[in-house]
PLY file of the C-alpha trace (Angstrom):
ply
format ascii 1.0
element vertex 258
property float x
property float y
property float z
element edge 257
property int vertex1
property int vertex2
end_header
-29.95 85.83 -12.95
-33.30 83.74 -12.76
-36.03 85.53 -10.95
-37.68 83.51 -8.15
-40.79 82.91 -10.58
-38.31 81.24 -13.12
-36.82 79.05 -10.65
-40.20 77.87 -9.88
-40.73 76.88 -13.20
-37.82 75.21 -13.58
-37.93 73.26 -10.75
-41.46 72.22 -11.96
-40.15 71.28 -15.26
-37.40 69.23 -13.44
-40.34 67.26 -11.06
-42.54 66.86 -14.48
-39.40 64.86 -16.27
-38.87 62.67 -13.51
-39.95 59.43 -13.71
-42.24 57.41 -11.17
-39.92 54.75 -10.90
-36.93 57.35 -10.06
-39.18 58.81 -7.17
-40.31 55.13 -5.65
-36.81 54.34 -5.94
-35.50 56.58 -2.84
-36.98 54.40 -1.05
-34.52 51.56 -1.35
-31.57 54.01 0.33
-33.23 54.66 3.76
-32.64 51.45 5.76
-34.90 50.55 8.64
-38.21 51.57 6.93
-40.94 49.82 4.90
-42.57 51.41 1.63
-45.32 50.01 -0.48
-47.78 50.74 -2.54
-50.85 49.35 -3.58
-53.85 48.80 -5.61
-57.26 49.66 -4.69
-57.65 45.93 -4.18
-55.05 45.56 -1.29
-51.96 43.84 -3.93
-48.71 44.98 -3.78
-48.17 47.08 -6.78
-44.32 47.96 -5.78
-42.20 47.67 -2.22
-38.78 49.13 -1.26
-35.23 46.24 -0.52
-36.38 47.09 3.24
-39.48 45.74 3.16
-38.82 42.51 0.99
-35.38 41.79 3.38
-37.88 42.03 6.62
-40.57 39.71 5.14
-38.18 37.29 3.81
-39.20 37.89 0.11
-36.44 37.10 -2.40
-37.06 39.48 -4.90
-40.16 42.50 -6.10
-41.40 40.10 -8.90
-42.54 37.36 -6.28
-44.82 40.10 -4.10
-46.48 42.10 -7.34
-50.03 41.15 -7.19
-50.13 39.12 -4.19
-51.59 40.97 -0.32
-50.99 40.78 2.50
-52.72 37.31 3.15
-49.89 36.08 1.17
-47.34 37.28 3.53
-48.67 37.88 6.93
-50.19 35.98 9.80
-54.05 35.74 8.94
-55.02 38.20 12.03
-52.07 40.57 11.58
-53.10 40.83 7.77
-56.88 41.76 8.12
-55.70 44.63 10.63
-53.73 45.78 7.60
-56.87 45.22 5.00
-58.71 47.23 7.04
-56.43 49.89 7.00
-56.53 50.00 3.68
-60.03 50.42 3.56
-59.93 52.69 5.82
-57.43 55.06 3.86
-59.46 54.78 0.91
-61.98 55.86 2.07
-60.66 59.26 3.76
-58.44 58.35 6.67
-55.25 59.20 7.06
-52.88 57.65 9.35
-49.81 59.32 11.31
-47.02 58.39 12.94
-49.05 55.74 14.62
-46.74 54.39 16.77
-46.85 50.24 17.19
-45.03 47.17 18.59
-44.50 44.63 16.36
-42.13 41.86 15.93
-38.54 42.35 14.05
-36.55 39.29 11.88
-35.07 37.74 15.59
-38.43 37.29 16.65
-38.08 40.19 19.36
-40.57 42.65 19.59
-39.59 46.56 18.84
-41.18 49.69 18.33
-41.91 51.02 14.49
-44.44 54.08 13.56
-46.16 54.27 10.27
-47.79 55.93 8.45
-50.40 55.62 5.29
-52.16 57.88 2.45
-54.53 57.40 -0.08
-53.17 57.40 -4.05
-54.98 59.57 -6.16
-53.95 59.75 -10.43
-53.52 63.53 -11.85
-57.34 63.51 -12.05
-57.89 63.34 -8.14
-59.33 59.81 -8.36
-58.11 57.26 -5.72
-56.78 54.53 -7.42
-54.89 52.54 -4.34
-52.49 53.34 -1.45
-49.00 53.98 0.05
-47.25 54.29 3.55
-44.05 53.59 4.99
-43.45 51.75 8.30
-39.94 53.01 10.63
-37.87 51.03 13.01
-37.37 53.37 15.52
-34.49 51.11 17.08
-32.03 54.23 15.80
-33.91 56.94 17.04
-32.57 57.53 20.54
-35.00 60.70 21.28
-38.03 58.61 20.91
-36.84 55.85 22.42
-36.16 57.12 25.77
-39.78 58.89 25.24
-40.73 55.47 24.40
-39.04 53.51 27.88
-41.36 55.86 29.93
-44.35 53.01 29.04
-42.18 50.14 28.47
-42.74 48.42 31.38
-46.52 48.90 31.56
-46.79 47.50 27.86
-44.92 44.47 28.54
-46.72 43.73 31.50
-50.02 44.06 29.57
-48.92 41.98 26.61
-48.34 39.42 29.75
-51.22 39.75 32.10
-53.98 40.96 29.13
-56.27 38.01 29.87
-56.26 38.55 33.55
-58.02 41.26 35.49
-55.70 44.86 35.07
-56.74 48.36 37.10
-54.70 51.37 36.38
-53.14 51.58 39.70
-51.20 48.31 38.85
-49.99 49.46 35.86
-48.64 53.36 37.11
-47.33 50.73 40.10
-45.21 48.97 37.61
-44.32 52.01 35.69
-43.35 53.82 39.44
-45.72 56.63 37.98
-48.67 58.30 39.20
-52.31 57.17 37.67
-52.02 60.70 36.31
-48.29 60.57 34.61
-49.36 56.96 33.54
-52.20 57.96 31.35
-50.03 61.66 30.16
-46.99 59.19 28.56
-50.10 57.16 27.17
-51.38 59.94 25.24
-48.10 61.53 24.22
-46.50 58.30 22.97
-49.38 55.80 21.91
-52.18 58.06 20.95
-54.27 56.28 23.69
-55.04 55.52 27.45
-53.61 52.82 29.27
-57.50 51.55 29.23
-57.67 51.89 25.00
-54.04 50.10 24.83
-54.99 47.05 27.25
-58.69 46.81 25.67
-57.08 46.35 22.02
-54.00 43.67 22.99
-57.11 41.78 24.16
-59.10 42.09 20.98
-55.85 41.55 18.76
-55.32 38.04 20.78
-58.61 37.37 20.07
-58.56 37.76 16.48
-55.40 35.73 16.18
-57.21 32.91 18.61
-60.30 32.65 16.45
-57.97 31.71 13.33
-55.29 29.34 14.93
-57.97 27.32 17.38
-61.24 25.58 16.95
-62.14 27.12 20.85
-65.70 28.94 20.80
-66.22 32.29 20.87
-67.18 32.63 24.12
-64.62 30.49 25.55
-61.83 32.63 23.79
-63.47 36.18 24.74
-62.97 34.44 28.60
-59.52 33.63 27.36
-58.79 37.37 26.84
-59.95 39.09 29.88
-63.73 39.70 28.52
-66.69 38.55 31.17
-68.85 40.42 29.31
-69.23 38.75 25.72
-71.87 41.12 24.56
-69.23 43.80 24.94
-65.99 41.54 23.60
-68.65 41.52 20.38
-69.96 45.19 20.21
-65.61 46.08 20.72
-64.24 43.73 18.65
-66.74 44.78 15.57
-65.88 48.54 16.51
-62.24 47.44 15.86
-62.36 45.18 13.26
-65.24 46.02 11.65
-66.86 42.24 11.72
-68.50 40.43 14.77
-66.22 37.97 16.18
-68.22 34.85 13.76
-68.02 37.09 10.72
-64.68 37.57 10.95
-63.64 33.46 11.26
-66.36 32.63 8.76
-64.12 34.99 6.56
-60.91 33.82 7.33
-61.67 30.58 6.51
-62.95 31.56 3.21
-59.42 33.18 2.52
-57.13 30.51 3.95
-58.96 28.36 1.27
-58.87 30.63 -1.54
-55.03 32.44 -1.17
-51.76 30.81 -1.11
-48.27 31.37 0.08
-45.33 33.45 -1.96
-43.13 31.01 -2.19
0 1
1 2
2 3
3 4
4 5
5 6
6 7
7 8
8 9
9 10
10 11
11 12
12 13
13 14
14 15
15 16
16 17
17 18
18 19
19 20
20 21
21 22
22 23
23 24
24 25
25 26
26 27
27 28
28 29
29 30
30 31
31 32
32 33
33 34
34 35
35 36
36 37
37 38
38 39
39 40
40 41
41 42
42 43
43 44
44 45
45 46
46 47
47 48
48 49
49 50
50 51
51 52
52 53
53 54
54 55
55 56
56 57
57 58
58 59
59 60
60 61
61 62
62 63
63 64
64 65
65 66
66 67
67 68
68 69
69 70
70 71
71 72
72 73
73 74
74 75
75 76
76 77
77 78
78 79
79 80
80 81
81 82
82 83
83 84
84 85
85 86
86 87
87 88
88 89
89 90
90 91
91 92
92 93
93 94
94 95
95 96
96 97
97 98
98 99
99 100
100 101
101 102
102 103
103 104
104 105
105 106
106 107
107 108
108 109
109 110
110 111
111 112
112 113
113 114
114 115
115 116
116 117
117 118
118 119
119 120
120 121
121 122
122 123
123 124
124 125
125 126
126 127
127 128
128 129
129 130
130 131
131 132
132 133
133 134
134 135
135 136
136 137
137 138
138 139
139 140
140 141
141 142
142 143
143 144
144 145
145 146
146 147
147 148
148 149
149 150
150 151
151 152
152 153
153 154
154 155
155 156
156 157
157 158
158 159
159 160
160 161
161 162
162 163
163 164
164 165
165 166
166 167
167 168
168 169
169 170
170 171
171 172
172 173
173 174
174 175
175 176
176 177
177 178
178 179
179 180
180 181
181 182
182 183
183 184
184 185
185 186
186 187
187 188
188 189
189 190
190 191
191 192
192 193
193 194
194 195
195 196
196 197
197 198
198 199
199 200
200 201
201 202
202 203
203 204
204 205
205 206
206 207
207 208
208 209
209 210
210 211
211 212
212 213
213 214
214 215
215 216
216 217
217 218
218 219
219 220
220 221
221 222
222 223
223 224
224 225
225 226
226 227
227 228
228 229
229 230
230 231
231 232
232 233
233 234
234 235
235 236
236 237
237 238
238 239
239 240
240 241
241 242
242 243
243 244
244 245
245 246
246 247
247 248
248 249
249 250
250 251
251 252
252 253
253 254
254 255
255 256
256 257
């Protein structure tokens, strides 16, 4: 009979045969998430069935090498960049629960998360992370129904003027129980949530219009456009000018997978 010890070894044996590509390859039986990984350059170095099926990619061979500029909305895919850089350097992200938009168009809830990729010697060499569709998971979902209503009616109202009383009004919760399901299911206050919809229409106006900056910080619900600036470079990491001076440099440079 093997002694515990033994079995350890064993079992370390077992992990040090497998291959890579048997490991990353788990990934393509759990439906309803996203796996990647990439370089430390932001390309795609490998993604699960899931992921190519919900960006519309026909098979791995026509995402290796190419980013996320290649696949995403130019806004949407500098959030993602920066994540990256972000990982690389240190952070981790958890669960972060989001709202994004699924293959109909509709919008639904997904959490994901993301980890640096270190080689045997400890060095970071790129990243990985997984994104779920939580439209299965019924315990977080009914979690998740308790700030429906008050998302939705920011993603609609966000460039109008929004007090906290309006929202826990169209949640029928108290200011109180408003900002508690904030924290438990988003990570943030009602006030956090609201100020980054805002930004993230921003972002995405600065790339698909001409309209100044100042005009499209007004479009958002920011009066103040000293503070739009100093928020959306705490967010993004670029003023509002840097970032559409950059954007335009990439829309020239990267192309499309076909």
């Amino acid at each position: 009979m093997l002694k515990n010890n033994d079995k350890n070894i064993e079992g370390q044996h077992l992990l040090n045969d497998l291959s890579i590509k048997q490991v990353i390859e788990v990934f393509d039986l759990m439906p309803d998430t996203k796996f990647w990984i990439k370089d430390l350059e932001g390309n795609f170095v490998h993604v699960n069935k899931y992921f190519l099926e919900h960006s519309g990619i026909r098979s791995l061979s026509n995402i290796i090498g190419y980013n996320d500029n290649h696949i995403a909305a130019a806004h949407i895919a500098e959030q993602f960049i920066v994540d990256d850089k972000k990982v690389i350097q240190g952070h981790v992200v958890n669960d972060r629960l989001e709202m994004n938009s699924i293959k109909n168009g509709k919008l639904s809830w997904f959490t994901t998360s993301k980890r640096a990729l270190r080689n045997q010697s400890g060095e970071v060499v790129g990243t990985y992370g997984i994104t779920r569709h939580l439209n299965k998971t019924s315990e977080v979902l009914s979690g998740l129904n308790a700030v429906q209503s008050p998302v939705e009616y920011i993603k609609n109202n966000y460039m109008n003027d929004i007090c906290i009383n309006q929202l826990a009004g169209v949640a029928h919760l108290s200011v109180s129980a408003l900002e508690r399901r904030f924290k438990k299911y988003l990570a943030k206050t009602p006030k956090q949530f609201l100020n980054e919809i805002r930004l993230e229409n921003a972002r995405r106006l600065l790339v698909e219009s001409n309209r100044s900056i100042s005009d499209i910080a007004n479009a958002t619900g920011f009066s103040d456009h000293s503070y739009f600036s100093k928020q959306f470079k705490k967010m993004f990491d670029q003023l509002p000018s840097q970032f559409r001076e950059s954007q335009i440099t990439a829309q020239t440079s990267e192309r499309k997978i076909p």
